[in-house]
N, CA, C and O of each residue as an XYZ file, in Angstrom:
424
protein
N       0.842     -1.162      0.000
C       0.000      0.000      0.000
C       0.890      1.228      0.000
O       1.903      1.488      0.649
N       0.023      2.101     -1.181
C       1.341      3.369     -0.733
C       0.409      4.570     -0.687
O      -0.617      4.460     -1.357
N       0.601      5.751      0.023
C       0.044      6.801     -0.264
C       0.890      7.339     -1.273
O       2.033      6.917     -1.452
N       0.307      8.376     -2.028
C       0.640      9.207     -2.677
C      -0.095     10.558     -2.826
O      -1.302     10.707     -3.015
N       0.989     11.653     -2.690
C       0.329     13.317     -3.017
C      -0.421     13.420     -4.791
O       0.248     13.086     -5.769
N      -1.057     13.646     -4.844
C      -1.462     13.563     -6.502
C      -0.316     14.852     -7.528
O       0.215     14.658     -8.621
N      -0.273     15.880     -6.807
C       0.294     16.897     -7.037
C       1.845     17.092     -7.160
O       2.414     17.400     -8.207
N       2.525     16.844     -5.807
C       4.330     16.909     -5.959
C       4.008     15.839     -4.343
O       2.946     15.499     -3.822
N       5.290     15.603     -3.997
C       5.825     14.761     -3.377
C       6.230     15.641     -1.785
O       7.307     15.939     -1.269
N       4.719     15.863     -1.348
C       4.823     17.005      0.021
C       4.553     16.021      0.954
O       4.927     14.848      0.924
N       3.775     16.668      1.911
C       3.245     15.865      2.999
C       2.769     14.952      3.314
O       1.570     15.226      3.281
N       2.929     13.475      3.783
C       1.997     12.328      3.769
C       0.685     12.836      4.251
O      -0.290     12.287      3.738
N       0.432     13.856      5.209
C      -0.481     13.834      5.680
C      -2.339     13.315      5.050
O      -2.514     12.752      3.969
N      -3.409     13.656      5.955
C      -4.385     12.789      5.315
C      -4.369     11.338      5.377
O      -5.176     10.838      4.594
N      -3.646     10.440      6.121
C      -4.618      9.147      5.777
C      -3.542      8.676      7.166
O      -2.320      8.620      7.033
N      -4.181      8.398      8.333
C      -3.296      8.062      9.666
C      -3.519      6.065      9.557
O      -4.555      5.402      9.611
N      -2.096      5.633      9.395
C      -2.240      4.312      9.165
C      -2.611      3.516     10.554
O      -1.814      3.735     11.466
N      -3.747      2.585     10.871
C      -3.862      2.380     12.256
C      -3.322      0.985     12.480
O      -3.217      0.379     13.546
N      -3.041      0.648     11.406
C      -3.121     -0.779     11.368
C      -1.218     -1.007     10.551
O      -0.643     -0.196      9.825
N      -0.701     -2.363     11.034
C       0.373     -2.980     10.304
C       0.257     -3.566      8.931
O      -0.615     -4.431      8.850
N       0.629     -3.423      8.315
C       0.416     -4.686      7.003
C       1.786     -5.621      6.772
O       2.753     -4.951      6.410
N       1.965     -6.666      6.880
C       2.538     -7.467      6.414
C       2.891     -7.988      5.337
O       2.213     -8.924      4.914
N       4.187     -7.482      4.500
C       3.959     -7.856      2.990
C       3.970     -9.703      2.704
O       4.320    -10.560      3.514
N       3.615     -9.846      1.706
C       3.139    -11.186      1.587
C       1.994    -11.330      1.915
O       1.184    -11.466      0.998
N       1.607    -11.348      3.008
C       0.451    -11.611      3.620
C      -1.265    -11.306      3.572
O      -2.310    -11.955      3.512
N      -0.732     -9.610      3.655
C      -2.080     -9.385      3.813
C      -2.557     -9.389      1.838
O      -1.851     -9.671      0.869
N      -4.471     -8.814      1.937
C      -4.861     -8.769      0.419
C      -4.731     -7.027      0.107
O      -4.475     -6.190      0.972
N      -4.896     -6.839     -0.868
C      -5.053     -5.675     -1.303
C      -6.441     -5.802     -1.958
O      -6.981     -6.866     -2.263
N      -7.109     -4.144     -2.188
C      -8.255     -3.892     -3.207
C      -7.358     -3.260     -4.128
O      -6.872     -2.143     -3.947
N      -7.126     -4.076     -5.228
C      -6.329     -3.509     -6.587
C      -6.862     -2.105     -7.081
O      -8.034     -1.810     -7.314
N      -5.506     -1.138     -7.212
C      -6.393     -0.081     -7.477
C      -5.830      1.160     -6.634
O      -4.893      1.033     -5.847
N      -6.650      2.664     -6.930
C      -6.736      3.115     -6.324
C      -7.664      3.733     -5.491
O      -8.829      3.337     -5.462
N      -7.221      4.780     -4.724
C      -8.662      5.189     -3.678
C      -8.381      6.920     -3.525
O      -7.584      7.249     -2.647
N      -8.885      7.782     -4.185
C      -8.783      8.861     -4.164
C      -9.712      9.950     -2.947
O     -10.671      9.788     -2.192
N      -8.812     11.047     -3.288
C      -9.791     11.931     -2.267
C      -9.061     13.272     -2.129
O      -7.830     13.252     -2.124
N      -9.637     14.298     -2.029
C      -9.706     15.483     -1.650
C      -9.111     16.075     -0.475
O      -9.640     15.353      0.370
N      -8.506     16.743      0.073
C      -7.631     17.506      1.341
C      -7.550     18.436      1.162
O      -7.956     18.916      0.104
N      -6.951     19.192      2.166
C      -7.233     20.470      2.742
C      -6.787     21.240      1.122
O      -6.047     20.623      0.356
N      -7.190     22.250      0.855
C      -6.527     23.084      0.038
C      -7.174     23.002     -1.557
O      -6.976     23.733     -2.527
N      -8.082     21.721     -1.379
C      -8.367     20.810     -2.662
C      -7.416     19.945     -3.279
O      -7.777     19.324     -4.279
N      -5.846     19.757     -2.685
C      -5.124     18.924     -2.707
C      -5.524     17.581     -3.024
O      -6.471     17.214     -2.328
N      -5.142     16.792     -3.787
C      -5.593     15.420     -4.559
C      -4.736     14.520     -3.218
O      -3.880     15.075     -2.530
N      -5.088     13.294     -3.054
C      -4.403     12.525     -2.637
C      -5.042     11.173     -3.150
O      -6.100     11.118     -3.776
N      -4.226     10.046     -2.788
C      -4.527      8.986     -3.406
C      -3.596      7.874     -2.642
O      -2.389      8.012     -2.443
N      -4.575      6.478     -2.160
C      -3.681      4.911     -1.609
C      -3.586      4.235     -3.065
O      -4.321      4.517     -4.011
N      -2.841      3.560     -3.070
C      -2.540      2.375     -4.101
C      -2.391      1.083     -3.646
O      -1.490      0.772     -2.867
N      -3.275      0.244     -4.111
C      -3.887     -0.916     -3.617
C      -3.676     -0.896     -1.962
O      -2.615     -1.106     -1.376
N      -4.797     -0.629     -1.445
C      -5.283     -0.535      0.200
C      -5.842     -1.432      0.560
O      -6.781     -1.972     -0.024
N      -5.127     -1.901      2.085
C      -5.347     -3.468      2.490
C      -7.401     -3.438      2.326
O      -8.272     -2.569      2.293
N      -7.334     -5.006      2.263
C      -8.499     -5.082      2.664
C      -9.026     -5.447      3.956
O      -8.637     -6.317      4.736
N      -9.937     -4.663      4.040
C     -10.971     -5.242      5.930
C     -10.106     -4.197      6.650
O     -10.297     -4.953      7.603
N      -9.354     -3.221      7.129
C      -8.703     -2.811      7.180
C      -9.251     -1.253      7.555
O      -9.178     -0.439      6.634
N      -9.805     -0.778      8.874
C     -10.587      0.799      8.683
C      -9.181      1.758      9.001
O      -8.319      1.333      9.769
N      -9.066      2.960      8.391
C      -8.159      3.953      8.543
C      -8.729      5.042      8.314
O      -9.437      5.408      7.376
N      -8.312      5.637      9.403
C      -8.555      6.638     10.012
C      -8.344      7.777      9.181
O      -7.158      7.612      8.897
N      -8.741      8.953      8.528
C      -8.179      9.793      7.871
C      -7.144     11.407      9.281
O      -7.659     11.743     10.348
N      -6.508     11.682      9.034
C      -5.423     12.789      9.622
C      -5.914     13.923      9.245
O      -5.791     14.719     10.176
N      -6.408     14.398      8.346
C      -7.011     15.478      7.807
C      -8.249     15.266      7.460
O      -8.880     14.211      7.399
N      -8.847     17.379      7.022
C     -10.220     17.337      5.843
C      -9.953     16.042      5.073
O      -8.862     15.875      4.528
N     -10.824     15.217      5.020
C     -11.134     14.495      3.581
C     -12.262     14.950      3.010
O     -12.705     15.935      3.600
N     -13.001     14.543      1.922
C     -13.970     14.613      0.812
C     -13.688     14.566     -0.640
O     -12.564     14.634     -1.138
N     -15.039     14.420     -1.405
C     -14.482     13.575     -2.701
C     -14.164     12.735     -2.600
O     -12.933     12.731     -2.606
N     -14.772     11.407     -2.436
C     -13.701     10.000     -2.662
C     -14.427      9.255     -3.765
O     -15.618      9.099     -4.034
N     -13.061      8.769     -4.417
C     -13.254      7.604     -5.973
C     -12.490      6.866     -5.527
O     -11.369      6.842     -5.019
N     -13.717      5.910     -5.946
C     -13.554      4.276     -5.320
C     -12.494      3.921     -6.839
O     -13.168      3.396     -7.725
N     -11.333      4.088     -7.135
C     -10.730      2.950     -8.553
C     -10.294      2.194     -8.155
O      -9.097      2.168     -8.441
N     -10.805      0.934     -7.176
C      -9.999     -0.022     -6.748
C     -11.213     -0.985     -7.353
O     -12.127     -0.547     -8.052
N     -11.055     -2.401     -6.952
C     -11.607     -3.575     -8.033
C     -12.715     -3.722     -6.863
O     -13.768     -4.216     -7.266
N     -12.678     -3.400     -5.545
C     -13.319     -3.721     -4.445
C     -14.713     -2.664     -4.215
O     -14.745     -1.640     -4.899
N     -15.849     -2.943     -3.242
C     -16.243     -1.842     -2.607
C     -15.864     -1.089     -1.567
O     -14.799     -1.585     -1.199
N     -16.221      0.170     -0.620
C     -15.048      0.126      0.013
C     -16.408      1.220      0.469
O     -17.335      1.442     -0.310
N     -16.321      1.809      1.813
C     -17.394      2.338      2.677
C     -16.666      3.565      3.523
O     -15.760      3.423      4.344
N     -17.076      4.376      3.257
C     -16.611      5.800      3.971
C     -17.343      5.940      4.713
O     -18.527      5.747      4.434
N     -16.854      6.433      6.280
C     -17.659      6.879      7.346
C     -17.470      8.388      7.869
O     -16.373      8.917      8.048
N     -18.664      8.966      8.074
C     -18.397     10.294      8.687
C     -17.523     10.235     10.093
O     -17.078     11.301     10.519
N     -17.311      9.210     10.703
C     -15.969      9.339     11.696
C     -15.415      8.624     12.238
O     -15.866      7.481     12.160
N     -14.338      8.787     12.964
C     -12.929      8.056     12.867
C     -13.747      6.635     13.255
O     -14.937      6.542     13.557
N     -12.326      5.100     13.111
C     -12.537      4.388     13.652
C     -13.826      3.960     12.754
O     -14.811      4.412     13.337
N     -14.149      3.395     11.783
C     -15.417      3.323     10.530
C     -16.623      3.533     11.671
O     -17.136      2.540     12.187
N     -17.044      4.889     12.035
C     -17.843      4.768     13.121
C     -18.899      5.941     12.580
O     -18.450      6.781     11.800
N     -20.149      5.999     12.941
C     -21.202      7.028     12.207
C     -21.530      6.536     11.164
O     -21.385      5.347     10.877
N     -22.207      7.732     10.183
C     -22.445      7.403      8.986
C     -21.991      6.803      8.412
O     -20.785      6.915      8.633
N     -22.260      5.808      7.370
C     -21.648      4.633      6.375
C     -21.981      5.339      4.941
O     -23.027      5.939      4.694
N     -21.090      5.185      4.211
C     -21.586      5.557      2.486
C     -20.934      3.949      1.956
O     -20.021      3.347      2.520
N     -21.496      3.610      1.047
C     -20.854      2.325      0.770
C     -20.408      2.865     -1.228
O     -21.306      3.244     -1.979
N     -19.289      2.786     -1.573
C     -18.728      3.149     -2.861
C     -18.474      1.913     -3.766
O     -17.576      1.158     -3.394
N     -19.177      1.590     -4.958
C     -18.750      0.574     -5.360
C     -17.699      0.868     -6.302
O     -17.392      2.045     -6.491
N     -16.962     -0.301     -7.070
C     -15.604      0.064     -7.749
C     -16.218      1.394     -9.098
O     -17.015      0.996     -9.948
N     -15.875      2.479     -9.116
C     -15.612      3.344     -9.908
C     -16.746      4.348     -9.543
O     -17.207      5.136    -10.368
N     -17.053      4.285     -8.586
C     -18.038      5.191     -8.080
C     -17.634      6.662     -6.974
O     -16.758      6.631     -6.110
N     -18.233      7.477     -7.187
C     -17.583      8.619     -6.552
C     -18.435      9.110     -5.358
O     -19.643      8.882     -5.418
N     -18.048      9.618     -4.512
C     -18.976     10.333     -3.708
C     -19.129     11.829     -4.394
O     -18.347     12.423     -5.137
N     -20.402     12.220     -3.884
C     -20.420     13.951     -4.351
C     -19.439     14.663     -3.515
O     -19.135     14.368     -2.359
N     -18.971     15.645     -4.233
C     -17.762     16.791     -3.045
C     -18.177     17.085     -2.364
O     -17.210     17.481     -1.714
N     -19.418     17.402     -1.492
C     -19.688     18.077     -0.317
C     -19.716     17.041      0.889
O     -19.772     17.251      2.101
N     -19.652     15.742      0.098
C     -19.043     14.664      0.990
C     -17.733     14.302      2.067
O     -16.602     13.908      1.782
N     -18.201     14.527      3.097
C     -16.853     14.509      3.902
C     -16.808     12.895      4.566
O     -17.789     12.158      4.661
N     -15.413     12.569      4.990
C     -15.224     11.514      5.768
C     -14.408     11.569      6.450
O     -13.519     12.388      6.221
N     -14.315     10.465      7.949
C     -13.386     10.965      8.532
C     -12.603      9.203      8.869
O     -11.850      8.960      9.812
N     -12.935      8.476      8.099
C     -12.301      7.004      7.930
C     -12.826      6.215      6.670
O     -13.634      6.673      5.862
N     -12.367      5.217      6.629
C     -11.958      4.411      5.253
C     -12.442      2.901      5.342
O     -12.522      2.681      6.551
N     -12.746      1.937      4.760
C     -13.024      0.706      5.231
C     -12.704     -0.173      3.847
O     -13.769     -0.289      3.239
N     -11.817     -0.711      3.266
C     -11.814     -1.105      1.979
C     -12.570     -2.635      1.496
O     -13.082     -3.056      2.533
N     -12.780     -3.388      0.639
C     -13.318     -4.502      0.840
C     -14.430     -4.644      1.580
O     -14.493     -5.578      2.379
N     -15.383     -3.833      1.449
C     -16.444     -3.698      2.743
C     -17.972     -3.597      1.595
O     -18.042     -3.496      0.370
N     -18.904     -3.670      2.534
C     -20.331     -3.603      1.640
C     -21.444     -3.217      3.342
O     -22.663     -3.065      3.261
């Protein structure tokens, strides 16, 4: 799994990892997982474990699901509150905020 800035190669910030991944081991949702940050800053995971909730560090909103999986945004930390459920290539509207991640999820 990697984050990436969409823009230049600044701040990881935006996506607080809560969890270990083990290479080999764990699965990925092939793909990516986009989203919006402070500034309108792009950010983006590349293939993000599955089952796996993370926490976002910053504003999020805007999220595109391009991973092969569904994957469920919650209005707050810890996949807790509101649920949006995103299927593969589906977007949330921008006024959409989240404040965690859930990949492989329905």
């Amino acid at each position: 799994m990697r984050l990436r800035h969409h823009a230049a190669a600044a701040a990881i910030g935006g996506l607080v990892l809560a969890v270990t991944v083990s290479a080999g081991t764990a699965s990925a949702a092939n793909g990516r997982f986009y989203w919006e940050g402070p500034k309108g800053a792009i950010y983006y995971v590349q293939n993000p474990p599955d089952s796996k909730c993370l926490s976002m560090g910053q504003e999020a909103r805007a999220a595109r699901n391009d991973t092969k999986q569904p994957l469920s945004i919650y209005s707050e930390k810890n996949c807790k509150g509101t649920k949006v459920v995103l299927t593969p290539g589906q977007r949330a509207d921008h006024k959409v905020s989240f404040a965690s991640v859930k990949f492989n999820s329905r």
